[in-house]
C-alpha positions as CSV (number, residue, x, y, z in Angstrom):
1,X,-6.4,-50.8,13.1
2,X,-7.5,-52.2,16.3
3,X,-9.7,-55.3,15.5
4,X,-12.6,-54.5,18.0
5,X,-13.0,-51.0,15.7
6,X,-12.6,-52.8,12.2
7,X,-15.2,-55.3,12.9
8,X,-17.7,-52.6,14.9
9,X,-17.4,-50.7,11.5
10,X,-17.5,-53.1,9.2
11,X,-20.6,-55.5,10.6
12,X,-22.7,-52.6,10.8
13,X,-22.7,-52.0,7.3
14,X,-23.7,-56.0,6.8
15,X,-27.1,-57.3,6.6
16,X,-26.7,-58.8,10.3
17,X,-28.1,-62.2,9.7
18,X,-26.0,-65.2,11.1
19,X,-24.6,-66.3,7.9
20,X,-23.3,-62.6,6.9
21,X,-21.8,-62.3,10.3
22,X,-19.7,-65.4,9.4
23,X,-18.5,-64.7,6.2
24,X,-17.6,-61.2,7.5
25,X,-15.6,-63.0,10.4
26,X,-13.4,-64.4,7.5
27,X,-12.5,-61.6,6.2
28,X,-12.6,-58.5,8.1
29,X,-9.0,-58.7,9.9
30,X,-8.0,-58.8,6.2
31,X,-9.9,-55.7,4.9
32,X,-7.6,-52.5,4.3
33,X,-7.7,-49.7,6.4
34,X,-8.1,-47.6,3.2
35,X,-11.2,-49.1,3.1
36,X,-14.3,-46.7,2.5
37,X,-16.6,-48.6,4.8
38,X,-14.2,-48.1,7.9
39,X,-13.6,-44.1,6.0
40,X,-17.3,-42.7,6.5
41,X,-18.6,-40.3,9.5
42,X,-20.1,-42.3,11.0
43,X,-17.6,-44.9,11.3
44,X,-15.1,-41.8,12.8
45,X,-17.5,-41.1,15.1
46,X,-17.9,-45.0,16.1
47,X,-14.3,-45.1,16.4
48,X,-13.8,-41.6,18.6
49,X,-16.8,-43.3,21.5
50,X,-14.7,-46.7,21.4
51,X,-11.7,-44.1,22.8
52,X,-13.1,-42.4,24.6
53,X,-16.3,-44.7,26.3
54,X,-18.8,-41.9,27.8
55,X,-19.1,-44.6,30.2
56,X,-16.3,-46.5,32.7
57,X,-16.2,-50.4,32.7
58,X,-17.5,-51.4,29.2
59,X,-16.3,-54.0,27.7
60,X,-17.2,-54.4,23.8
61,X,-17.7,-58.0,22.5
62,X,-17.5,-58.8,19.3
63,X,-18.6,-61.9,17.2
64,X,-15.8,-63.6,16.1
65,X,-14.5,-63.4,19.8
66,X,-14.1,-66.7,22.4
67,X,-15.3,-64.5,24.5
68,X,-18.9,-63.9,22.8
69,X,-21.8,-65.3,24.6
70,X,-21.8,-68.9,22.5
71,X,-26.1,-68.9,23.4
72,X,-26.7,-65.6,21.1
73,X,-25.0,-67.4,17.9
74,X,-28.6,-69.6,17.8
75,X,-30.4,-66.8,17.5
76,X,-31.0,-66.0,13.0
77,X,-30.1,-62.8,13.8
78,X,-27.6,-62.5,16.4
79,X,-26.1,-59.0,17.2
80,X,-22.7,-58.2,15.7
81,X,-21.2,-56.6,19.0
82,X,-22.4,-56.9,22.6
83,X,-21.5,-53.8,24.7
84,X,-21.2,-54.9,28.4
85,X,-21.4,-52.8,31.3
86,X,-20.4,-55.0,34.6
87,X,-18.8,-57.9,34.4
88,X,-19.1,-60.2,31.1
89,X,-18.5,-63.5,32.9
90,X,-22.0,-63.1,34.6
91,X,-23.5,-63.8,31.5
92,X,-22.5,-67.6,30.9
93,X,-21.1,-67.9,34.3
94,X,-24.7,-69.1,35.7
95,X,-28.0,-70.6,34.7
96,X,-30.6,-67.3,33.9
97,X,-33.8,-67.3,34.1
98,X,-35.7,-64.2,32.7
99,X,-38.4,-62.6,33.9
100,X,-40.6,-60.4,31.7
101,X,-44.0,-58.6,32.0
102,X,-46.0,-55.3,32.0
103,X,-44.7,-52.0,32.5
104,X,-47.8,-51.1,34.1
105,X,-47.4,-53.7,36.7
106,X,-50.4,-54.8,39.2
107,X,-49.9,-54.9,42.8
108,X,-50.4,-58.8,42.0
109,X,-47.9,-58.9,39.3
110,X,-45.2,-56.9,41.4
111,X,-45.5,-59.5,44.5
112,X,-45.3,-62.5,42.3
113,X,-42.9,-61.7,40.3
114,X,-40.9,-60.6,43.9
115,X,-41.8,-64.3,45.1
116,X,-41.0,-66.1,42.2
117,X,-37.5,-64.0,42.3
118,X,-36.6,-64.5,45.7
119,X,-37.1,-68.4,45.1
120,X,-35.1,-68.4,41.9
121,X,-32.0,-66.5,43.4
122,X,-32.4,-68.9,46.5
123,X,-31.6,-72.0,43.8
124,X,-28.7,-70.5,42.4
125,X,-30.0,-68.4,38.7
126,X,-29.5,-65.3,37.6
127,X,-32.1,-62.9,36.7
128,X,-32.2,-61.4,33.1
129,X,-34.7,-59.0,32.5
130,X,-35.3,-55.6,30.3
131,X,-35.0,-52.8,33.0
132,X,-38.5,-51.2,32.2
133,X,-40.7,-50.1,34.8
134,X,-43.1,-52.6,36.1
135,X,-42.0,-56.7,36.4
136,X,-39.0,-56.0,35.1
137,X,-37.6,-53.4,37.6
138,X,-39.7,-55.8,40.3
139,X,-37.3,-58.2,38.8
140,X,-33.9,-56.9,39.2
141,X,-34.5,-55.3,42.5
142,X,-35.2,-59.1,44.0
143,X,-32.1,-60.0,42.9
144,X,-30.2,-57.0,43.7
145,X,-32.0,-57.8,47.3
146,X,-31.3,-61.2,47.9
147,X,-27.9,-62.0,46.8
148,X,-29.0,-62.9,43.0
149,X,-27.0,-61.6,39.9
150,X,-28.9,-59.6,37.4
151,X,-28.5,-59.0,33.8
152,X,-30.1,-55.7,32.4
153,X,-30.9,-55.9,27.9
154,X,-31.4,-52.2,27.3
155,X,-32.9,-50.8,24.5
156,X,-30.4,-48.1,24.3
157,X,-26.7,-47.6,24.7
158,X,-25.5,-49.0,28.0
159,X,-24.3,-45.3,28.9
160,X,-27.9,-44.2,28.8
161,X,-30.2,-45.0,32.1
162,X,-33.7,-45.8,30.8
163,X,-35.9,-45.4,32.9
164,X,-34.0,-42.3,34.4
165,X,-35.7,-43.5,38.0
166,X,-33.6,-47.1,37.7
167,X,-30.3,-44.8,38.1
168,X,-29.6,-45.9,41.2
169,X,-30.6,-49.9,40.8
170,X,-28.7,-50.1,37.5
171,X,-25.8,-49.1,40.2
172,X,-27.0,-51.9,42.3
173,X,-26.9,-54.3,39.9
174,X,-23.2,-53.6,38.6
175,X,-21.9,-53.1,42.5
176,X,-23.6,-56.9,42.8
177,X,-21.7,-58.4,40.2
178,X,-24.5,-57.9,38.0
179,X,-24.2,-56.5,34.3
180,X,-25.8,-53.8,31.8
181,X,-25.8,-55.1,27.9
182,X,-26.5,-53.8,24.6
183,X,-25.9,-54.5,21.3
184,X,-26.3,-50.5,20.3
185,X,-23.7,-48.0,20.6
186,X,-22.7,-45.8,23.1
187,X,-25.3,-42.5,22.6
188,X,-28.4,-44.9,21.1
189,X,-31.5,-43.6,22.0
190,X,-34.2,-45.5,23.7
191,X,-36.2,-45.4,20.7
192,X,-39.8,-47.8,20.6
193,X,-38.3,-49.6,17.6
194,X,-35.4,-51.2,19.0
195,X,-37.0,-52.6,22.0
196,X,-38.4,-55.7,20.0
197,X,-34.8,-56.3,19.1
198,X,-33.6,-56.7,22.5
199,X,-36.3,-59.0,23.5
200,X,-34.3,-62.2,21.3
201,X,-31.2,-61.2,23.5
202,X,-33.1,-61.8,26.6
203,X,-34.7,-64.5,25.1
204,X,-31.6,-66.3,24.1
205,X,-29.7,-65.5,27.0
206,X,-31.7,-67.0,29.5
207,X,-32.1,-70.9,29.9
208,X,-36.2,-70.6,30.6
209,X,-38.7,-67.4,31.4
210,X,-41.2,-66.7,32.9
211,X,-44.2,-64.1,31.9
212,X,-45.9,-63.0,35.2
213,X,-47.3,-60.4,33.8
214,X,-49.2,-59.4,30.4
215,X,-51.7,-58.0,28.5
216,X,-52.6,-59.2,25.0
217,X,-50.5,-56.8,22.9
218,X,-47.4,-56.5,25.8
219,X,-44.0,-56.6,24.4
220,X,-43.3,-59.5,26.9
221,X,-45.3,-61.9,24.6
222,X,-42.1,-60.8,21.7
223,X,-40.1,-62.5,24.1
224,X,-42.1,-65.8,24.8
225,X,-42.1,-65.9,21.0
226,X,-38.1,-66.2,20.9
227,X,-38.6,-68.3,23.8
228,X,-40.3,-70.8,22.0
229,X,-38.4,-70.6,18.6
230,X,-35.5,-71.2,20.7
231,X,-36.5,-74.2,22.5
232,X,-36.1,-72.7,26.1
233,X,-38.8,-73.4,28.6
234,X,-41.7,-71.2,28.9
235,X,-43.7,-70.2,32.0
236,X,-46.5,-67.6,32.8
237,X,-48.1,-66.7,35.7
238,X,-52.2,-67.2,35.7
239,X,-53.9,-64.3,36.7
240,X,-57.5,-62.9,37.1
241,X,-59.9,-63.8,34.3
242,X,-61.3,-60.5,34.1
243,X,-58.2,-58.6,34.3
244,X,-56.7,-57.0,31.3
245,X,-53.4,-57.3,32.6
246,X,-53.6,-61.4,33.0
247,X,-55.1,-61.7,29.0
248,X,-51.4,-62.4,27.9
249,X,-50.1,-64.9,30.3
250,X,-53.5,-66.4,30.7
251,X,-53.3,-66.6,26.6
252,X,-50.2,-68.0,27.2
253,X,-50.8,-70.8,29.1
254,X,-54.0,-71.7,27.1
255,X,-51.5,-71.8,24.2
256,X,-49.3,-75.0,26.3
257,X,-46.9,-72.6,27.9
258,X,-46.3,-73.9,31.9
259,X,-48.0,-73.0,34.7
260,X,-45.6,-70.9,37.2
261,X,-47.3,-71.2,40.7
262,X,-43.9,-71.9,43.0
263,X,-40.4,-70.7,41.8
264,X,-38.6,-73.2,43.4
265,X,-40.8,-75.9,41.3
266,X,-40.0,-73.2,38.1
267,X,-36.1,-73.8,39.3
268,X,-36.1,-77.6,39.7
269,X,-37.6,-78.0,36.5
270,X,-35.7,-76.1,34.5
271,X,-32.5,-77.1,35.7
272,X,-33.5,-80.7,35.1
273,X,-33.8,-79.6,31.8
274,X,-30.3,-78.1,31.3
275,X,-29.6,-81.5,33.1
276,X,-31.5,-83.6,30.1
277,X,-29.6,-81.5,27.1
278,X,-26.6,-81.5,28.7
279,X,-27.0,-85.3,28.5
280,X,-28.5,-85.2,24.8
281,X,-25.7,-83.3,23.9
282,X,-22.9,-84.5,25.3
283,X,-20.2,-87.2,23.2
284,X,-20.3,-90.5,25.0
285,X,-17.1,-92.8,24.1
286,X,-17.9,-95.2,21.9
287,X,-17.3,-98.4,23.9
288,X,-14.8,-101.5,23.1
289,X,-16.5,-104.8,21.9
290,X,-15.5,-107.6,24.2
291,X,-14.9,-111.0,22.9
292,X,-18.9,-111.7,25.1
293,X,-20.4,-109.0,23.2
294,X,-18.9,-110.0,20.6
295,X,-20.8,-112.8,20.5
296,X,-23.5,-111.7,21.8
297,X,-24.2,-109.6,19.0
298,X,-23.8,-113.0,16.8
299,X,-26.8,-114.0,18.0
300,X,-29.6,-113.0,16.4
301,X,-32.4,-111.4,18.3
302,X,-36.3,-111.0,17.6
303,X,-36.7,-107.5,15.0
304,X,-38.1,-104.8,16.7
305,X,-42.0,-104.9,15.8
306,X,-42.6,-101.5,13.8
307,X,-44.3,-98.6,15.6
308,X,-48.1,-98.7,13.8
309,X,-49.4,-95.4,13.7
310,X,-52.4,-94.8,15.5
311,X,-55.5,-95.8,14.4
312,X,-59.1,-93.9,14.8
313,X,-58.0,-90.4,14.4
314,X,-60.1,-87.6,12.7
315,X,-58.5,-86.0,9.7
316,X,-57.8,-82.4,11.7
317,X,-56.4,-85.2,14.7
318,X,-54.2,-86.4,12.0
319,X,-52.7,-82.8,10.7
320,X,-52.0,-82.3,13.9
321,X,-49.5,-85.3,14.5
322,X,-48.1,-84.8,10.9
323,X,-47.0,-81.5,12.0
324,X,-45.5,-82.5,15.2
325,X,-43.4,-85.3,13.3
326,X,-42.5,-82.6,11.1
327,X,-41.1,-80.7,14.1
328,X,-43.8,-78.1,14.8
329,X,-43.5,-78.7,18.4
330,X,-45.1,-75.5,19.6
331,X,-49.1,-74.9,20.1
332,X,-48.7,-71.7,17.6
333,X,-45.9,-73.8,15.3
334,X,-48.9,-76.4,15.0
335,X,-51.9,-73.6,14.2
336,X,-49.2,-71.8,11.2
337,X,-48.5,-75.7,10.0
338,X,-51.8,-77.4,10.0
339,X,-54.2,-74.0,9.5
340,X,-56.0,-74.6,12.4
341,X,-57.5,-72.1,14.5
342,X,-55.7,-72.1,18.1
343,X,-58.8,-71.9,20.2
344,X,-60.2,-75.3,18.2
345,X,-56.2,-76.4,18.9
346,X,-56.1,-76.6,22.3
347,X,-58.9,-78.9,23.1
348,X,-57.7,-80.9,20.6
349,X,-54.2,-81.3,22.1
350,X,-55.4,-82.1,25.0
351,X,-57.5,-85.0,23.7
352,X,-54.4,-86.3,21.9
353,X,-52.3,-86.3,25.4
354,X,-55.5,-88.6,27.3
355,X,-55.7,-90.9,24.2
356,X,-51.9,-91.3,25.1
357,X,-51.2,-90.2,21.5
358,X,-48.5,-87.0,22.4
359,X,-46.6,-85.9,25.0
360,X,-46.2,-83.0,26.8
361,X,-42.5,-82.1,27.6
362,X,-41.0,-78.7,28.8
363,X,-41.6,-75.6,27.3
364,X,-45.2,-76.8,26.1
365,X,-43.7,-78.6,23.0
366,X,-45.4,-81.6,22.2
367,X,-44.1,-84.9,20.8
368,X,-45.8,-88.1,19.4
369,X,-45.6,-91.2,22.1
């Protein structure tokens, strides 16, 4: 049995988690035909769409794959199979930045996000975004109009247009060397339920986002959330005090997320941060002791004077650093890990970065100086 079809079958009757996935990888090319998980309906009717695709140009990866995008195996969850409509080498073939927001989308919201867009294409990312109505469709059209590459997560199949009215920009997008994706099958429904689940695939993805748009309970905030749990920068757009529509991005950047005023700014900074990981992560060769080092290192030097831990802080002040050192980084990782409120937090943070105490880095993640 074709391996693509074995694996479809058989990871969609696992639990899905990371660790499953790989365990299932060792196995699977292995497993029997005969076997019952790969004999039920529904995995027929699995096997009959991968035949015969409703849709031209797919191409179905699959975990164990070289080709599988490398950034979704962080995630705890990562999906199984990745259906691609477009071109698949879009996806790690250029820095993405996503950009999320309301479906209800103010006339403020849609010309930002159109800005920031333009300015983002202009320095080289791709746009990865969810295809609703509102910012995201502001989103991908700013692409589609200025030379950018854009990467549609659907909530659905990738052989289903949702909304109906982004028919012809989903066209756009592939004829620009853009790409739909999806980890459901072909014929999925756009069902309320699964659009949480596509918000860590744009999350993980993307190398930074930006919220331009959101009210408190938007599904955009889901997708900061994975932001932050996956270490990639976070920006929001500030917006009206009294508007509705601002109360999640304003929340946001209460909460430490960046300030995004000027895409090209947004750009700079988050490509010196794929800059600075690239760096952190990449094997340096060990150099060769010459005979001068050599003795140089003979010599003994003056021990490095031990880092005191500050002095004068209140008890709540001193929660807060223990966390940090204990790698809640994030204002919301702090509040779950110390039990304090995040409206008392934030002041408090602050404080701590003019005492020179922490240190505000990208993403709004804080460390202790």
């Amino acid at each position: 049995m074709d391996k693509v079809k074995k694996w479809t079958a058989l990871s969609a009757a696992c639990g899905g988690s990371r660790s499953e996935l790989e365990r299932l990888c060792a196995e699977y090319e292995t497993v029997s035909d005969s076997d019952p998980r790969l004999c039920t309906e529904e995995a027929k009717t699995l096997f009959a769409s991968l035949d015969n695709p409703p849709v031209d140009g797919v191409t179905v990866l699959i975990y164990p794959d070289a080709a599988y995008p490398q950034k979704l195996k962080q995630l705890k969850n990562p999906p199984a199979v990745l259906y691609v409509l477009g071109d698949p080498g879009i996806i790690e073939g250029c820095p993405h930045i996503a950009v999320v927001g309301s479906r209800e989308a103010s006339l403020y919201g849609m010309t930002v996000t159109a800005d920031l867009c333009r300015d983002f294409c202009e320095a080289g990312f791709g746009i990865i975004t969810g295809g609703a109505k509102g910012i995201d469709s502001a989103a991908a059209q700013t692409a589609v109009k200025f030379g950018g590459k854009a990467i549609i997560v659907l909530g659905c199949g990738v052989d289903i247009v949702y909304p109906p009215e982004n028919e012809e920009l989903f066209s756009q997008i592939i004829d620009a060397g853009g790409a739909i994706v999806s980890e459901f099958p072909f014929g999925t429904l756009p069902l309320p339920i699964l659009f949480p689940r596509r918000n860590r695939i744009i999350a993980a993805l993307c190398d930074g986002c930006v919220v331009t748009e959101a009210g408190r309970r938007s599904g955009a905030l889901i997708t900061a959330d994975h932001c932050l749990d996956l270490r990639r920068p976070l920006y929001a757009v500030p917006g009206n005090i009294t508007s509705p529509g601002s109360a999640g991005t304003n929340g946001l950047i209460r909460s430490g997320a960046l300030m995004a005023t000027d895409g090209m700014s947004v750009a700079s900074e988050i490509k010196l941060s794929l800059s600075f990981n690239g760096e952190n992560f990449a094997a340096k060769p060990e150099k060769k002791k010459t005979r001068s080092a050599a003795k140089k290192a003979a010599i003994p030097t003056e021990k490095e004077p031990e880092r005191k831990k500050p002095t004068g802080l209140s008890a709540e002040e001193e929660k807060v650093i223990n966390a940090i050192q204990s790698n809640k980084t994030s204002p919301n990782e702090i509040s779950l890990f110390t039990g304090l409120d995040e409206a008392a937090l934030a002041p408090m943070l602050v404080m701590l970065e003019l005492k020179g105490v922490i240190e505000r880095k990208f993403g709004g993640r804080y460390t202790v100086k």
